[in-house]
N, C-alpha and C positions, 0 to 999 in steps of 0.2 A: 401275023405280019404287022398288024398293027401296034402289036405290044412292043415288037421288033424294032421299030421305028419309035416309038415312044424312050424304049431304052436308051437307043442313038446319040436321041435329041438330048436327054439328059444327061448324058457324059459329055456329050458336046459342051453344054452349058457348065456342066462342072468344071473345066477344062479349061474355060475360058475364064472364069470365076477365080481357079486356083493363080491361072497366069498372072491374074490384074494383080491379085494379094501379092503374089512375089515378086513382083515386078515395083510394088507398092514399097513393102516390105525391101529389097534392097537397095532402093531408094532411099530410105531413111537410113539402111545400118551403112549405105557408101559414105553418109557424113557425120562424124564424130571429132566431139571436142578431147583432148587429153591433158596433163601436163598444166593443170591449171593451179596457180602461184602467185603470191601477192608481197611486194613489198611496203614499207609505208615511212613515213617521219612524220612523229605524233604529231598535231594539232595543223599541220603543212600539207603532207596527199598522201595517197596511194598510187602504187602502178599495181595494175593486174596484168595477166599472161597468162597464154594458153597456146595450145595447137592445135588448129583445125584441120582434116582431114578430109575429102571430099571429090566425086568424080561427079558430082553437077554442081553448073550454076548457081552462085551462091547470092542472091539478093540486095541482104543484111546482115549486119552482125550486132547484136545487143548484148551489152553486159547492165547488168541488176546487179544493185546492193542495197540490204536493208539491215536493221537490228532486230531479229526474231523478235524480241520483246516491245513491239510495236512502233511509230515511227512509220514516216515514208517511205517508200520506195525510191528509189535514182537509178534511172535508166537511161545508159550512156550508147552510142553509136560509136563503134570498135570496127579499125580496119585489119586486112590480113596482109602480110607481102605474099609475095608469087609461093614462098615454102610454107605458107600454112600460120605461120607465127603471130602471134597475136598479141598487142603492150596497147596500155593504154594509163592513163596519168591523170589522176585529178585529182585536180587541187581540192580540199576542204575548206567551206564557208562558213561563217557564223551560222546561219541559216540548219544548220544538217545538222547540228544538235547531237553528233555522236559519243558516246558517252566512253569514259574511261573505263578500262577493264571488262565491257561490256563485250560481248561475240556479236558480230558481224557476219552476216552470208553474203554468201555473191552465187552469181551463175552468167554461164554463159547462151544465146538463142539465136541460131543461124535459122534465117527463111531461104527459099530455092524457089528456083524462077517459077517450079510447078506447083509455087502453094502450100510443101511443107515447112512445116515447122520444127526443127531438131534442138532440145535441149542439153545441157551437158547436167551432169551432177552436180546438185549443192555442194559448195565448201564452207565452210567457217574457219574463224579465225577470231583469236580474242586480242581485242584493240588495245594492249600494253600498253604503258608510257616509258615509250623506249629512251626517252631523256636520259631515263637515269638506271644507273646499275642496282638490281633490288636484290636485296638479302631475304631468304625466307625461314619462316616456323612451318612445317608442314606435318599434320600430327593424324593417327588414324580416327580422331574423334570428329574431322570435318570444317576443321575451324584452324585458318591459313593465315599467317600473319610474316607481311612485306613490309620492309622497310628500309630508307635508304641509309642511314647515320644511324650510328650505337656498333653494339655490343649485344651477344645474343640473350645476354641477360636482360635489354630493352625488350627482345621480342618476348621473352618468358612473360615480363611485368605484364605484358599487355594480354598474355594467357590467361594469367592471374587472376584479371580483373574481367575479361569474360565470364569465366567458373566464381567467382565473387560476386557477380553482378547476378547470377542464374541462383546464387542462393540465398541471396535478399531482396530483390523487389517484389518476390512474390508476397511481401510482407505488404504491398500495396493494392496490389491488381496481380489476378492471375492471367497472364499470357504465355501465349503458344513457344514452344523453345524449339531457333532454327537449326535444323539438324546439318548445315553449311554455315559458313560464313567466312566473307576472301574481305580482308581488313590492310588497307593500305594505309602506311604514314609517310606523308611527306617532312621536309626537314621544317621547311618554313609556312608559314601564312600564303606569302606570296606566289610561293611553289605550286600551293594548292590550288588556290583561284586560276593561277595560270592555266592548269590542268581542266578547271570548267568554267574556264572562259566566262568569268567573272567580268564584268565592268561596272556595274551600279550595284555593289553588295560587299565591299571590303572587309564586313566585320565576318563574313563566314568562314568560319574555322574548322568544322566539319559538313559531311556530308553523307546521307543513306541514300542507298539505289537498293529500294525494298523485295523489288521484283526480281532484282540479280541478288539478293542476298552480298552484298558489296557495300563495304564502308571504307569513305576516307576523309583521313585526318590531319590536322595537323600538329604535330608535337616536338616542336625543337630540343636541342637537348638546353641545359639547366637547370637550376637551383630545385625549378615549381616541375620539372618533368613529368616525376613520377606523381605528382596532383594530377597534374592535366591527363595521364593517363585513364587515373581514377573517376576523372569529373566528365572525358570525352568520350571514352569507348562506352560505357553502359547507356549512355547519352544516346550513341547514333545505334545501338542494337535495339533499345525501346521501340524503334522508328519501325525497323524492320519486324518486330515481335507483335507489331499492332496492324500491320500490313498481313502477317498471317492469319492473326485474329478476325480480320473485317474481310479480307480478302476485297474484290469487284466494288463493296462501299467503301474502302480508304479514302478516297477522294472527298467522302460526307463528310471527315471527320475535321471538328476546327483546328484553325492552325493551334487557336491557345492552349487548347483539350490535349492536342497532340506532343506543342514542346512541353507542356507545364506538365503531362508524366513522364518524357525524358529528361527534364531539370528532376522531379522527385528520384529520378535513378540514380543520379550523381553522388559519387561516392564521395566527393569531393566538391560541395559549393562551391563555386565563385564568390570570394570577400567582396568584390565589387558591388554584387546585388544591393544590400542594404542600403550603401550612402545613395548611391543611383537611385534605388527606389523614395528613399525621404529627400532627396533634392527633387522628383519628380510630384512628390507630395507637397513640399513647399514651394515650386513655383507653380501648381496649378495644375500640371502638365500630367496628368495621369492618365490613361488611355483608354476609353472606353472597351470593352470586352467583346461588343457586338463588332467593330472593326478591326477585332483578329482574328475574324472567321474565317475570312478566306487567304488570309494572307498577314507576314508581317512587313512593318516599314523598310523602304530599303536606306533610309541615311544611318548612319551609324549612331548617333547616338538613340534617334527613339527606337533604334533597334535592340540597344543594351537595356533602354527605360524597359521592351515590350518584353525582352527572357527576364530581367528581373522581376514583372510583374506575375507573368504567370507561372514561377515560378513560387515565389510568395502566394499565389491564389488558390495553387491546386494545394500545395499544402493545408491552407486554411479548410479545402475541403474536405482532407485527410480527416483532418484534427475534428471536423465540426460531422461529417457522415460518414466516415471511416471507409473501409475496404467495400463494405457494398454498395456505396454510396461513388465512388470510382468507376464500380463494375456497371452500376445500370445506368450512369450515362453515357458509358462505353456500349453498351447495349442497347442503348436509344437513338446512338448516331448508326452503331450497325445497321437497325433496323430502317435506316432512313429520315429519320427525323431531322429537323432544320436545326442549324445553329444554338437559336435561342428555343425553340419549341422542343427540342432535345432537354434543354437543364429542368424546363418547367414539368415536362413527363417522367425523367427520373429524380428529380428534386424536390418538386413541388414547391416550386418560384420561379419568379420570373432573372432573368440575367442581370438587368439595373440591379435588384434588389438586394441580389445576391451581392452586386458588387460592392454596393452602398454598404452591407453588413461584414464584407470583409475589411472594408475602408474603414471604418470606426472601431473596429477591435481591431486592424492593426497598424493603421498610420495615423488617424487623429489623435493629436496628442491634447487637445482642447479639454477631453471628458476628463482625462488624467489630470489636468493641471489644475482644472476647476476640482476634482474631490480634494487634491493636495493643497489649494489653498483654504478649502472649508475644513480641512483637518489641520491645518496651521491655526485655524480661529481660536477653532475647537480646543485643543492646546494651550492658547495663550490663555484662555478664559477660563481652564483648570487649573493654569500656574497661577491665575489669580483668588481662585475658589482658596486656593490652599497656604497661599501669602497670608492674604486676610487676618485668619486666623493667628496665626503666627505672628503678627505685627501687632494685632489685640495682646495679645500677651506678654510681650514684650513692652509693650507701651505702661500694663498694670505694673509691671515687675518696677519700672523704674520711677513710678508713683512710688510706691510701699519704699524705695530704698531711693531717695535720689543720691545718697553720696556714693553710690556704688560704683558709681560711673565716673567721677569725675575725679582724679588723681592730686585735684591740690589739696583736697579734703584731707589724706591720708597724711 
């Protein structure tokens, strides 16, 4: 009897246990999002859109957007009409920072009056610049090339010079080769900044998004095109190949360390470096090294003074500690080290010092002038060792003979 009633109670209780779960459970599947869609006009808003579904009470409605790749979150309050439909429009701020060509999620999160909570599925979406109509290279080796103006022979060039670039800088430093890369070109300078909302930085002409494996550039067409090809792309894929290398420490690494091995990439110098760099020598204006650690200048010109420096700099390192003299202070910022306690661990110096010794072997021209006028002396004081004698002799000769010389004699 007892067991009898024991059983009872237990199916009793199951019963009432199964009801709550299904009662729970079509609670949450009576409300669902569907039909979810985003329109946009670059650098201006987004509308999202969706259909909700639902035979309770609906609270709120939340829509989220982020960039997987880190970044805030924006959580908007989304209304429905009487049929379920769901729009919502926002505008874009300086502030949100969303990045070109980058993916974007969203989702949609209704709450009900009883406390739950129903999500709809993530969507993504890649943030185009729908400005402009883009031509592409699209190849099965990973490596995608967009561009607005040319000729698909532009988009080749710029192939070229990937696969060119992967088989010579390893002559410098060995780094990681990204098995992707989405490479956009704009027409203009001004195009491009437009696109990342540039205002205190004019002279930027490219740009690396390391994390997205995404490079953009700018290369108009003319005369220097296919230069700037050469001198741009291996430039902004360095960026990205040191981002692989360091991964979570990129962030350690200096700004100078970082552009001055993508200037040593460049298939193509900028002529400008030089006079830049000895006008920045003769008026004084050279820039100390520890103040491009974390950043470069944003006016334009000490911006041209600061890639012409370290590009000249790392060279000098080339030349003075070669390839593994590259690699372990790439391997000293990996590992965390400071700025300057970086070059003293793989160099064994200090960064003044260093700079002082790049300065004199390659822009003081004072050592030069001074050996060249002590070998002018030197010189004169030989063409007179050698006169000398020669005027001795001379002078005998016209002793022993003096009518030799004089014509009324004859």
């Amino acid at each position: 009897m007892f067991r009898r009633l024991f059983h009872v109670t237990a199916l009793t209780l199951f019963a009432f246990f199964f009801i709550a779960l299904s009662s729970r459970a079509q609670t949450e599947n009576s409300t669902a999002f569907s039909d979810l869609g985003v329109e946009y006009q670059f650098g201006e808003s987004f509308t999202f859109s969706a259909t909700i579904t639902t035979e309770n009470p609906v609270d709120a409605i939340n829509l989220t957007l982020r960039q997987p790749e880190g970044g805030s979150s924006i959580v908007l309050e989304v209304d429905a009409d009487l049929f379920g439909n769901i729009s919502k429009t926002y505008e874009i701020e300086a502030k949100d920072h969303f990045a070109p060509f980058t993916m974007i999620e969203y989702w949609f999160t209704a709450s009900t009056e009883n406390g739950t909570q129903i999500q709809s599925e993530k969507a993504t979406f890649t943030y185009a610049d729908n400005r402009y109509t883009w031509q592409s290279l699209d190849d099965a080796d990973g490596y995608s090339v967009y561009w607005v103006e040319g000729d698909l022979a532009f988009g080749q060039s710029v192939k070229d010079a990937i696969y060119n670039h992967f088989d010579q800088f390893n002559q410098y430093i060995d780094l990681p080769t990204p098995e992707t890369l989405r490479i956009y070109l704009y027409p203009t300078t001004s195009a491009l900044q437009s696109a990342l909302d540039l205002t205190n930085a004019r002279w930027v002409g490219g740009h690396a998004d390391p994390i997205e494996g995404i490079i953009l550039a700018s290369i108009p067409a003319g005369f220097d095109q296919a230069l700037e090809v050469k001198r741009q792309i291996p430039h902004e894929i360095v960026h990205v190949q040191l981002y692989l290398a360091m991964q979570e420490n990129y962030a350690n690494l200096p700004s100078w360390f970082s552009e001055g091995l993508a200037s040593l990439a460049e298939q193509h110098t900028s002529s400008e470096y030089q006079p830049i760099l000895q006008a920045g020598w003769d008026n004084q204006e050279i820039i100390p090294f520890e103040k491009l650690c974390q950043s470069f200048p944003t006016s334009s010109d000490q911006a041209a003074l600061a890639y012409a420096q370290v590009d000249s700099f790392t060279r000098y390192l080339f030349t003075n500690y070669g390839k593994i003299g590259l690699e372990s202070l790439l391997e000293a910022y990996t590992s965390g080290h400071t700025c300057e306690n970086g070059v003293s661990t793989a160099l064994g110096t200090d960064l003044q010092t260093l700079q002082a010794n790049w300065e004199t072997a390659t822009l003081d021209t004072t050592q030069a002038n001074g050996l060249s006028t002590e070998a002018a002396a030197w010189l004169v004081l030989l063409v007179l060792l050698l006169a000398l004698p020669t005027g001795v002799i001379i002078l005998q000769n016209n002793r022993k003979n003096p009518n030799a010389t004089n014509p009324a004699n004859n």
